[in-house]
N, CA, C and O atoms as a GROMACS GRO file, in nm:
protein
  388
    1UNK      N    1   9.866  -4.044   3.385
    1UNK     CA    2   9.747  -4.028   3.466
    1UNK      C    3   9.634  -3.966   3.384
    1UNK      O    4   9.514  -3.981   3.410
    2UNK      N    5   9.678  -3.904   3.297
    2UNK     CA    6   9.561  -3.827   3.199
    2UNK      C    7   9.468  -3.934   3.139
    2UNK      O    8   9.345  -3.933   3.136
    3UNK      N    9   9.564  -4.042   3.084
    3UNK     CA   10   9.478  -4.147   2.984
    3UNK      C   11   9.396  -4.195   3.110
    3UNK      O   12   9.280  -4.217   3.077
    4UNK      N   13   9.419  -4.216   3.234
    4UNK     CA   14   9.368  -4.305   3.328
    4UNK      C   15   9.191  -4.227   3.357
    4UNK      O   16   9.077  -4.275   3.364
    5UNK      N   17   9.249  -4.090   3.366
    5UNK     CA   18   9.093  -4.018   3.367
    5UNK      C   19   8.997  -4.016   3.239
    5UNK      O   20   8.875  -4.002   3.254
    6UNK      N   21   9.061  -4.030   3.104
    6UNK     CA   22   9.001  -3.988   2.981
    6UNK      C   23   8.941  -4.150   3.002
    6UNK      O   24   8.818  -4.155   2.989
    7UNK      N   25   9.007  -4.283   3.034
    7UNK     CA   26   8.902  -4.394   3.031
    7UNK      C   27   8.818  -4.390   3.151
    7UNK      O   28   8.726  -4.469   3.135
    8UNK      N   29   8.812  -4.338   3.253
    8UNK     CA   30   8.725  -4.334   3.380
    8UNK      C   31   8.613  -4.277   3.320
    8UNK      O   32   8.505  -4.333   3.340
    9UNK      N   33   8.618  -4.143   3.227
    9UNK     CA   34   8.514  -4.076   3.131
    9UNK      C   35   8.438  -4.148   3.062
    9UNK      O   36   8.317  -4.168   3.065
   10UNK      N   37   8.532  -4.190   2.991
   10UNK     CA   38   8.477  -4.280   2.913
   10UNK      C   39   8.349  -4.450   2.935
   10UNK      O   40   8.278  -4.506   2.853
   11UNK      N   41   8.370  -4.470   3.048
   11UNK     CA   42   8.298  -4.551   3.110
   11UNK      C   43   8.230  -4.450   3.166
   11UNK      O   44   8.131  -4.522   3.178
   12UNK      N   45   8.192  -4.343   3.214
   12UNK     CA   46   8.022  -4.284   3.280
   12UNK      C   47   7.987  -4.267   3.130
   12UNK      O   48   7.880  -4.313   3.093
   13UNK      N   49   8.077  -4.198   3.028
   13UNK     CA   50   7.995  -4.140   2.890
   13UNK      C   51   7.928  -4.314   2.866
   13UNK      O   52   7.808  -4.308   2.841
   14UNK      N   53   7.974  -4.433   2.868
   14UNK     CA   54   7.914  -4.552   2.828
   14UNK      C   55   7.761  -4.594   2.925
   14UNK      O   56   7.653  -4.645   2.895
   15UNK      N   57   7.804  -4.556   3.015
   15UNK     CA   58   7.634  -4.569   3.116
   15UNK      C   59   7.612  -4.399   3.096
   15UNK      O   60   7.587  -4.348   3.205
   16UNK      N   61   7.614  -4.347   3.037
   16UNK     CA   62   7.478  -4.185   2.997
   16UNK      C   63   7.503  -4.134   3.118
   16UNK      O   64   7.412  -4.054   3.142
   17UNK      N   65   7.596  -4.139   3.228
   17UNK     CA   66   7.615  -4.053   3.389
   17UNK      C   67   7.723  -3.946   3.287
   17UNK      O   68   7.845  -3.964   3.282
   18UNK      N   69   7.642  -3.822   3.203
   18UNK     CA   70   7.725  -3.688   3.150
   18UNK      C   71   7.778  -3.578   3.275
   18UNK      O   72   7.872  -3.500   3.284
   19UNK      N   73   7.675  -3.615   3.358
   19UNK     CA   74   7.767  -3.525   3.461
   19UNK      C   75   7.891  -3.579   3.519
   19UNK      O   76   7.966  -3.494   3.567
   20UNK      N   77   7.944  -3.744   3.528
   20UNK     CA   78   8.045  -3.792   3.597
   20UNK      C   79   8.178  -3.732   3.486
   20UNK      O   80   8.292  -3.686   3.495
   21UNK      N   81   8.079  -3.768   3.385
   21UNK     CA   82   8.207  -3.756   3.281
   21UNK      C   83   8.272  -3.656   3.243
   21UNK      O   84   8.380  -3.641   3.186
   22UNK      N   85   8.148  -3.550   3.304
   22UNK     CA   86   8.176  -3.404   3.265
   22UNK      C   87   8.350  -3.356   3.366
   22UNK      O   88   8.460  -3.308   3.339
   23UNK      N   89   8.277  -3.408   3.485
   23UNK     CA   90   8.355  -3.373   3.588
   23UNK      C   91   8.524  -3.429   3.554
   23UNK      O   92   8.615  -3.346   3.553
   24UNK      N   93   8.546  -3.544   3.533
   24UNK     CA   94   8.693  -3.609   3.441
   24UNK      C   95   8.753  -3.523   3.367
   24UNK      O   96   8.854  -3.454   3.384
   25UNK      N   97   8.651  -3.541   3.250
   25UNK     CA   98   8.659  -3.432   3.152
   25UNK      C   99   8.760  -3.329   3.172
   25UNK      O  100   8.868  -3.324   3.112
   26UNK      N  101   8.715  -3.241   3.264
   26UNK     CA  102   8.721  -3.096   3.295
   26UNK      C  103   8.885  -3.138   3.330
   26UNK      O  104   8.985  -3.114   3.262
   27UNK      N  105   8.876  -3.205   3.450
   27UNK     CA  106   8.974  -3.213   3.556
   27UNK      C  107   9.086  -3.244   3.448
   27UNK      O  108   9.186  -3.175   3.465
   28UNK      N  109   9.091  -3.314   3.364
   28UNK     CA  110   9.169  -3.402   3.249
   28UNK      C  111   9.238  -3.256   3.143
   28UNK      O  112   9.350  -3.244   3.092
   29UNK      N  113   9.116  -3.161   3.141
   29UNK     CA  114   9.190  -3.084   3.037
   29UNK      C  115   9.275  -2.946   3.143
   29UNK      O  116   9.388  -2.904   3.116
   30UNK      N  117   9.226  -2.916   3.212
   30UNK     CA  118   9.272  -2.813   3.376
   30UNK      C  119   9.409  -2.865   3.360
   30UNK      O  120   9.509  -2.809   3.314
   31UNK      N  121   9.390  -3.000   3.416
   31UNK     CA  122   9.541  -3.060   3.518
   31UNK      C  123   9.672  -3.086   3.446
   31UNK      O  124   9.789  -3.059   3.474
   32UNK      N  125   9.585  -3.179   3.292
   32UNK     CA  126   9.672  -3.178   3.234
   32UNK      C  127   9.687  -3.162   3.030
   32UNK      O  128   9.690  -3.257   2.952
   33UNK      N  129   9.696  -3.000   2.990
   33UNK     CA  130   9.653  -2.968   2.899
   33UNK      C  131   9.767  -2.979   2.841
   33UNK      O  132   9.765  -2.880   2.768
   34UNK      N  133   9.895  -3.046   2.817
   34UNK     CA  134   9.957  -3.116   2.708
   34UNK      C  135   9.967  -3.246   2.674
   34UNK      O  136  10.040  -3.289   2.584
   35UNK      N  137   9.888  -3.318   2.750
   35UNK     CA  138   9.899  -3.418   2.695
   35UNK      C  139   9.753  -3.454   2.570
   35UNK      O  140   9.639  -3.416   2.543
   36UNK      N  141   9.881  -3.572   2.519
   36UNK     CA  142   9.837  -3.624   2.381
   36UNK      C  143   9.649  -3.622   2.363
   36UNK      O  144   9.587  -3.610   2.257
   37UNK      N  145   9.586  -3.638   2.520
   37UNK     CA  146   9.446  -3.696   2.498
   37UNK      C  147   9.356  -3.623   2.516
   37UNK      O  148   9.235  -3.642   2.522
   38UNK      N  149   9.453  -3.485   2.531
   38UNK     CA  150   9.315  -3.351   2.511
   38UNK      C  151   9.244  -3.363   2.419
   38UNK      O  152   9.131  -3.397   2.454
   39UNK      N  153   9.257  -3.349   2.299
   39UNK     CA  154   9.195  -3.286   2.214
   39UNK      C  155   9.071  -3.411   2.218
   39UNK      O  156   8.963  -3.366   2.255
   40UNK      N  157   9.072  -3.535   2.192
   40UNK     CA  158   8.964  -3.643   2.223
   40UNK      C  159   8.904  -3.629   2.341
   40UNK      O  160   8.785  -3.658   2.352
   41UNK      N  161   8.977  -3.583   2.446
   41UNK     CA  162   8.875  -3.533   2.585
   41UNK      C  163   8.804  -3.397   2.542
   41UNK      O  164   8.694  -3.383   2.597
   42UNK      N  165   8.832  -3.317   2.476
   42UNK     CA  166   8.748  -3.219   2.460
   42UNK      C  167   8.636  -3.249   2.369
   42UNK      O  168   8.533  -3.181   2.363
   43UNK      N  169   8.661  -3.358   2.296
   43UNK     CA  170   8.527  -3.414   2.197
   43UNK      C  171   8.454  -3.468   2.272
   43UNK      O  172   8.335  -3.436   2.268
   44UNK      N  173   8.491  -3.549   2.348
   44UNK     CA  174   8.381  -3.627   2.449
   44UNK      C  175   8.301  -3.515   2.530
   44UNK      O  176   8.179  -3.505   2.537
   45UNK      N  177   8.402  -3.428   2.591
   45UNK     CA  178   8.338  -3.299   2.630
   45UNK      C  179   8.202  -3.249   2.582
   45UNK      O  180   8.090  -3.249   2.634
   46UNK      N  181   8.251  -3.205   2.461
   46UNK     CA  182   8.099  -3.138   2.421
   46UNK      C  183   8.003  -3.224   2.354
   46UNK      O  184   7.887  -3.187   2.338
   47UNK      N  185   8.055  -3.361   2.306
   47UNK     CA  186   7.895  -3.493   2.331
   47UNK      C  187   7.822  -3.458   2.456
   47UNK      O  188   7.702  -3.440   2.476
   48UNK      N  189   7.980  -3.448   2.577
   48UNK     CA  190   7.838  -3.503   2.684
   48UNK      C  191   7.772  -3.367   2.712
   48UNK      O  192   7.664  -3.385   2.770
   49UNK      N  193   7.808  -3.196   2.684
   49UNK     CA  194   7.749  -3.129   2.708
   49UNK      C  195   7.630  -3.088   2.547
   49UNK      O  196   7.546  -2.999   2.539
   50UNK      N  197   7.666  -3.186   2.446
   50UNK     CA  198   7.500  -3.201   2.390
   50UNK      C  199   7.446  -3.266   2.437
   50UNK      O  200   7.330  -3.224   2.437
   51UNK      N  201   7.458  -3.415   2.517
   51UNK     CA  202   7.397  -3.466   2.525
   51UNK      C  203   7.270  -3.400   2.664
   51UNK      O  204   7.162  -3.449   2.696
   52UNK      N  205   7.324  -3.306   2.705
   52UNK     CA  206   7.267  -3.248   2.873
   52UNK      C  207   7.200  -3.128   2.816
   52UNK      O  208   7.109  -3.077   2.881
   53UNK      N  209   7.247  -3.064   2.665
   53UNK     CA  210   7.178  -2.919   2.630
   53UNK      C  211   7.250  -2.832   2.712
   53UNK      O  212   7.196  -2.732   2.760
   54UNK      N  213   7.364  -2.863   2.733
   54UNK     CA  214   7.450  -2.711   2.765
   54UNK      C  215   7.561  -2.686   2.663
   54UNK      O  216   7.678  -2.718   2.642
   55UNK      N  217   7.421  -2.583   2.588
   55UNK     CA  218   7.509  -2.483   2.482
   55UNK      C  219   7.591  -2.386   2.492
   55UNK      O  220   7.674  -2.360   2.405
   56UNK      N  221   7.576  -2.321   2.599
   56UNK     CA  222   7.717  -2.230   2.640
   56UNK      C  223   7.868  -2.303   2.654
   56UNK      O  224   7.973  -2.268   2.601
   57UNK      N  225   7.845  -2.409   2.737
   57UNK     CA  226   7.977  -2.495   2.766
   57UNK      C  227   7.987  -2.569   2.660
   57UNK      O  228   8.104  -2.602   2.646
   58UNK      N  229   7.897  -2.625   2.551
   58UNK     CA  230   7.954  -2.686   2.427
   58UNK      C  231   8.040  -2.550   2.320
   58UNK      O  232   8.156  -2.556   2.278
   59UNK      N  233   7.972  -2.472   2.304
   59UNK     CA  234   8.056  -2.348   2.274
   59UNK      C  235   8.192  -2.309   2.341
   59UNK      O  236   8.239  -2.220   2.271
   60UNK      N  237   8.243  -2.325   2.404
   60UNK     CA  238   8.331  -2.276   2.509
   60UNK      C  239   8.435  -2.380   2.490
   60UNK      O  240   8.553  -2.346   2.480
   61UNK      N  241   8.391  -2.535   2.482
   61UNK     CA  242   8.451  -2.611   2.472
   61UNK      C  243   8.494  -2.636   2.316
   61UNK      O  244   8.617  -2.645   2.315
   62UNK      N  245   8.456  -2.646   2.218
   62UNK     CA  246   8.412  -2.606   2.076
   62UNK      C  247   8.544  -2.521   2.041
   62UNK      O  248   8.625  -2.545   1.951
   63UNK      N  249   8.545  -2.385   2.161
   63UNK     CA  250   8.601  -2.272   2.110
   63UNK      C  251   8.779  -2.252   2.178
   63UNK      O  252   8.865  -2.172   2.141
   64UNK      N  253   8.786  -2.342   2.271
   64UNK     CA  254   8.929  -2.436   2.336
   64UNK      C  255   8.931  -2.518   2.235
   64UNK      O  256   9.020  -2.478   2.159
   65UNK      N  257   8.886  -2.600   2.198
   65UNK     CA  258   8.910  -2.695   2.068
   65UNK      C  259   8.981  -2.655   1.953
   65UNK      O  260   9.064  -2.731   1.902
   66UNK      N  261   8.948  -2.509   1.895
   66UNK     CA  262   8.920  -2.469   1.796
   66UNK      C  263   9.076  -2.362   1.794
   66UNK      O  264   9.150  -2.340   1.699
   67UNK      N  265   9.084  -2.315   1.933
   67UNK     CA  266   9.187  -2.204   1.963
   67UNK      C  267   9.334  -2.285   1.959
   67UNK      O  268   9.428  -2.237   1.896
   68UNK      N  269   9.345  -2.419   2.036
   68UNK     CA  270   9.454  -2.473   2.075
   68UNK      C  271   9.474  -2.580   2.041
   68UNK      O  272   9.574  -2.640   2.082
   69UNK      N  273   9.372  -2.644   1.941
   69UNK     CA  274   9.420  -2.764   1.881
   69UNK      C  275   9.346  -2.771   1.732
   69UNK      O  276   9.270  -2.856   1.685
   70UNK      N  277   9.397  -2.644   1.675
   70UNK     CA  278   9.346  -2.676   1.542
   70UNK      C  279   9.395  -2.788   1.446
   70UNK      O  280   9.358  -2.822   1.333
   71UNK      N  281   9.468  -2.823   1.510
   71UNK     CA  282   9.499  -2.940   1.395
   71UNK      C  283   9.429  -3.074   1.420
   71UNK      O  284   9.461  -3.178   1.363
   72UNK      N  285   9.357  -3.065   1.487
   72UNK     CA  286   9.300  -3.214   1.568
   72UNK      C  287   9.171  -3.223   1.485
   72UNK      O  288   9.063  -3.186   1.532
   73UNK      N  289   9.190  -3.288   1.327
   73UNK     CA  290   9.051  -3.261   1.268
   73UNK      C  291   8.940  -3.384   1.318
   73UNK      O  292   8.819  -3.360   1.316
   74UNK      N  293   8.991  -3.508   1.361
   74UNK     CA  294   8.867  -3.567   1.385
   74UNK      C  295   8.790  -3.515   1.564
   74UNK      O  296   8.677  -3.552   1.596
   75UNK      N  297   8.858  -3.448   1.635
   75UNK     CA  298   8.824  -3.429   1.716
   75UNK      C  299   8.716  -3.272   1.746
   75UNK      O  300   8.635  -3.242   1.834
   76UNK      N  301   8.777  -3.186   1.595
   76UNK     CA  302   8.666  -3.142   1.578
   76UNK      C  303   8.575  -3.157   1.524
   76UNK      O  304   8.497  -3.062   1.531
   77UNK      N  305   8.534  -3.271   1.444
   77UNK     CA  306   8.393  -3.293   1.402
   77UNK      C  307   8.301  -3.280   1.454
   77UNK      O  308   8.188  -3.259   1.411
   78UNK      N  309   8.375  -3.303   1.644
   78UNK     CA  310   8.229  -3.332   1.730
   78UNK      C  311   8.203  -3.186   1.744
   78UNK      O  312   8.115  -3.181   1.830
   79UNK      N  313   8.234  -3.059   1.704
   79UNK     CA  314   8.224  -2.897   1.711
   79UNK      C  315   8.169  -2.872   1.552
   79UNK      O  316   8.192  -2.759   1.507
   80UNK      N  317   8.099  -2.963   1.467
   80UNK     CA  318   8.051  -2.930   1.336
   80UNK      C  319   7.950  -2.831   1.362
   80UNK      O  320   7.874  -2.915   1.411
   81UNK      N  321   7.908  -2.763   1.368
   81UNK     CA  322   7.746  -2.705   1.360
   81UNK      C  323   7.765  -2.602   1.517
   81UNK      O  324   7.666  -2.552   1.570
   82UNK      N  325   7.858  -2.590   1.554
   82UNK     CA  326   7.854  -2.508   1.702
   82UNK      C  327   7.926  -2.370   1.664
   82UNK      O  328   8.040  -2.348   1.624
   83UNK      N  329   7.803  -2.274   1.695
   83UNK     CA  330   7.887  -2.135   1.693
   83UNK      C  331   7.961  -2.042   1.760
   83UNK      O  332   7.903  -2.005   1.862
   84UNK      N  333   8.058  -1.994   1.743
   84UNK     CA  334   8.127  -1.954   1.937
   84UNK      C  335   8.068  -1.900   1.952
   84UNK      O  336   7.991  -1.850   1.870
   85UNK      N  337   8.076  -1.871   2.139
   85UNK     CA  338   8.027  -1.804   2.198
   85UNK      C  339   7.988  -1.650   2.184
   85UNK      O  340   8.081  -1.583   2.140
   86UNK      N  341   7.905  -1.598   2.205
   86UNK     CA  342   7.856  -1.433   2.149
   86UNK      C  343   7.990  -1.394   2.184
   86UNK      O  344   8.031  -1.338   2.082
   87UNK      N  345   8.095  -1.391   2.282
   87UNK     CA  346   8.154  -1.269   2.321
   87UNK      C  347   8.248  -1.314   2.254
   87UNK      O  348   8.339  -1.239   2.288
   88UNK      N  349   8.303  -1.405   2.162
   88UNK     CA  350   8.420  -1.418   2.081
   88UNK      C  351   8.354  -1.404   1.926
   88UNK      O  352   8.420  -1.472   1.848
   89UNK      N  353   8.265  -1.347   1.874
   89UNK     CA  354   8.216  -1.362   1.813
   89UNK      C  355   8.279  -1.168   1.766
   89UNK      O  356   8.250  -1.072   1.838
   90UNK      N  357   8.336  -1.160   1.676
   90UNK     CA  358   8.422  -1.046   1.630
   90UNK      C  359   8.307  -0.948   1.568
   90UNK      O  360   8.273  -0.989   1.456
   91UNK      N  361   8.253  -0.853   1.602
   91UNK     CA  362   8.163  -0.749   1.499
   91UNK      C  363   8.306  -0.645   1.459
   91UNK      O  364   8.404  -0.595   1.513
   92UNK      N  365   8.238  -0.655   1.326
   92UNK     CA  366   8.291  -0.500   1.217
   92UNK      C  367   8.265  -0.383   1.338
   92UNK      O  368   8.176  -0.392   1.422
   93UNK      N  369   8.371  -0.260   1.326
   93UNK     CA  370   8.358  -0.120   1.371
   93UNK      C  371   8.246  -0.080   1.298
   93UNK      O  372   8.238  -0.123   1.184
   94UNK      N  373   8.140   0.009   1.348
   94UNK     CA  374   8.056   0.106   1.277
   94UNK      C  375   8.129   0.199   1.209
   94UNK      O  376   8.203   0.286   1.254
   95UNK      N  377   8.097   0.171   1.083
   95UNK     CA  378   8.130   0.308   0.948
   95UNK      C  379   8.156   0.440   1.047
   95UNK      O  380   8.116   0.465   1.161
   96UNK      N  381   8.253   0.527   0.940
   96UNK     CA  382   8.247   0.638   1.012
   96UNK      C  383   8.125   0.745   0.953
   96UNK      O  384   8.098   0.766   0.835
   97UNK      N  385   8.076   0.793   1.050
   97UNK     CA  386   7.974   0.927   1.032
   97UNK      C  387   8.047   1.071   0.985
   97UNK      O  388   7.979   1.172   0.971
   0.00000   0.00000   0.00000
């Protein structure tokens, strides 16, 4: 059923409807996050949230990508140039005084 939603996506991402696809998307990685077609649903993911300019959720998505399927290198290409989100973003302790 996963592949069945990742091509339902895939046809709104082909007519530019990023919100239909968004919605698949989501439901696809939620419902069912072992199968084989995450990591390509999470690429389509953050196309369609460049394609809309939502940089928080391309980050977020980017940063699920990045956490749980590091080995999925063509699927992170589509996360080249995206920086995580501020709050995963690790600062150094201040020196001691």
């Amino acid at each position: 059923f996963a592949f069945k939603q990742y091509k339902s996506a895939q046809y709104y991402l082909r007519l530019k409807a990023y919100d239909s696809a968004i919605l698949y998307l989501k439901d696809l990685v939620v419902n069912y996050p072992r199968a084989e077609v995450v990591p390509e649903a999470l690429s389509k993911l953050v196309q369609a949230y460049r394609a809309l300019g939502y940089q928080e959720d391309m980050q977020e998505a980017c940063g699920y990508l990045r956490k749980y399927h590091p080995d999925a290198q063509d699927a992170l290409k589509s996360c080249a140039g995206v920086a995580p989100p501020a709050a995963l973003v690790e600062t150094p302790p201040a020196p001691p005084t």
